[in-house]
N, C-alpha and C positions, 0 to 999 in steps of 0.2 A: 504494500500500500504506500502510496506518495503523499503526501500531506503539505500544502499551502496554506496559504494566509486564510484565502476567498475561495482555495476548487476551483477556480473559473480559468485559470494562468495556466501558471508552470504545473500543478500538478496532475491535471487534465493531460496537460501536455504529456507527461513522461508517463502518464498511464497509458495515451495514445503510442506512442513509440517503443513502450516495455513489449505491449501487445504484438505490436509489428514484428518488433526484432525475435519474441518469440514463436510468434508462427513462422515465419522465414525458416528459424531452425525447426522446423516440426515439433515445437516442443509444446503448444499451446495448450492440449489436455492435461499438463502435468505445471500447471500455474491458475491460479487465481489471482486477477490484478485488479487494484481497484485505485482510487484517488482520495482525501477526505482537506476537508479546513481545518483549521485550529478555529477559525471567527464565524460567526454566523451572518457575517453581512449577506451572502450573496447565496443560501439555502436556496435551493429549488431552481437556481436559474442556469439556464446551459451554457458550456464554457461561452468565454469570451470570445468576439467575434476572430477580434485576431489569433486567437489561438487556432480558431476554426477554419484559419485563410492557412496558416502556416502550416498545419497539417497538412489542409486539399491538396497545399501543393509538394506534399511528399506520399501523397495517395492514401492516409490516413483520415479516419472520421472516428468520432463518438457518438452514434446515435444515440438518442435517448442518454446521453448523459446529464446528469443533474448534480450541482454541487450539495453537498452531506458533509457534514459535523463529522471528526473525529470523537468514536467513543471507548468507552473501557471496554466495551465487548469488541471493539478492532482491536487490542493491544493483546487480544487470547488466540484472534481466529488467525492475525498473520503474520509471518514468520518471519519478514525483513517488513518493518515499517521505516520509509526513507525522509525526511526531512529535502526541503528545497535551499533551506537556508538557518542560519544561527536563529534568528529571529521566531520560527518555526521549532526548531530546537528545545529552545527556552519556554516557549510558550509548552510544550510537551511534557516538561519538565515539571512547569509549574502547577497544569494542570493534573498529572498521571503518577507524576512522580517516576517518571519514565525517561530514560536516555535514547536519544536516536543519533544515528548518524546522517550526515547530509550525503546529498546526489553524489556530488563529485569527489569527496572521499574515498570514491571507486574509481579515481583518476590520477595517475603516477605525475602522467606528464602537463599537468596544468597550475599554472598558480591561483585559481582563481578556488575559491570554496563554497561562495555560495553562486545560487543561481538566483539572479539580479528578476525584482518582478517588473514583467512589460506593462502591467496596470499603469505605472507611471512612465515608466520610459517609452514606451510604446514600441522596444527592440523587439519584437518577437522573432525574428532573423536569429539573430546571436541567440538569445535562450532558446533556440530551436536546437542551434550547432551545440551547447552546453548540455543541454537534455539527451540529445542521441549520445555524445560524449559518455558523459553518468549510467545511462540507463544500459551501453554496452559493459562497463565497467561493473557494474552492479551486476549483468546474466554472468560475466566470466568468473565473478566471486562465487555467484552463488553456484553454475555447472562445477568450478574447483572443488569449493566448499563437500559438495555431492560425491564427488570422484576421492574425495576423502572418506567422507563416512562409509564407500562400501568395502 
């Protein structure tokens, strides 16, 4: 699960792209992916436009997506909950009393750690190329991760 401020952004996003990268590897039956907020500003409304432009034009979509609250029943059902940014983090923390790690934490070669939100800047380009970044970085920990425990 990814977790943003609003659901409408980045974590729509990376939930859009988790999906992708894992059906590409045939792997889709053996993931559950999903997205949540820390805030309740934007409950019920589907991502962001721009998030929605950025996708189409990497042949991604979220039908029927609708942004949803982080709750204590996510913090049982999944098994990497990602963070988009410190901000996100902290809020996790404060609420759950829970630690997460962020997207690009699953990225050697970047100096960058959080994933910047386009609500303001209106970059959804760059937090596209950040996102697919993270979200490969995240499948290859977690296929590792797997190729360990058996």
């Amino acid at each position: 699960m990814f977790v943003c401020m609003g659901n409408i952004c980045r974590s729509p996003m990376a939930e859009g792209v988790f999906r992708q990268l894992v059906k590409d590897r045939g792997l889709a039956d053996r993931f559950e992916i999903a997205s949540a907020a820390t805030g309740h500003w934007h409950l019920g409304n589907a991502p962001h436009a721009g998030t929605r432009k950025e996708l189409a034009k990497h042949g991604i979509s979220l039908p029927g997506k609708t942004a949803q609250k982080l709750t204590a029943a996510d913090l049982q059902v999944y098994d990497y909950i990602v963070a988009m940014d410190e901000e996100n983090v902290q809020d996790v923390r404060y609420a759950f009393n829970k630690e997460l790690p962020r997207l690009l934490d699953y990225v050697d070669d970047i100096n960058e750690k959080d994933v910047p939100d386009p609500y303001y800047s209106g970059n959804f380009e760059r937090v596209y190329d950040l996102v697919v970044a993270g979200c490969q970085g995240l499948l290859n920990h977690i296929l590792k991760q797997e190729q360990l425990q058996s």
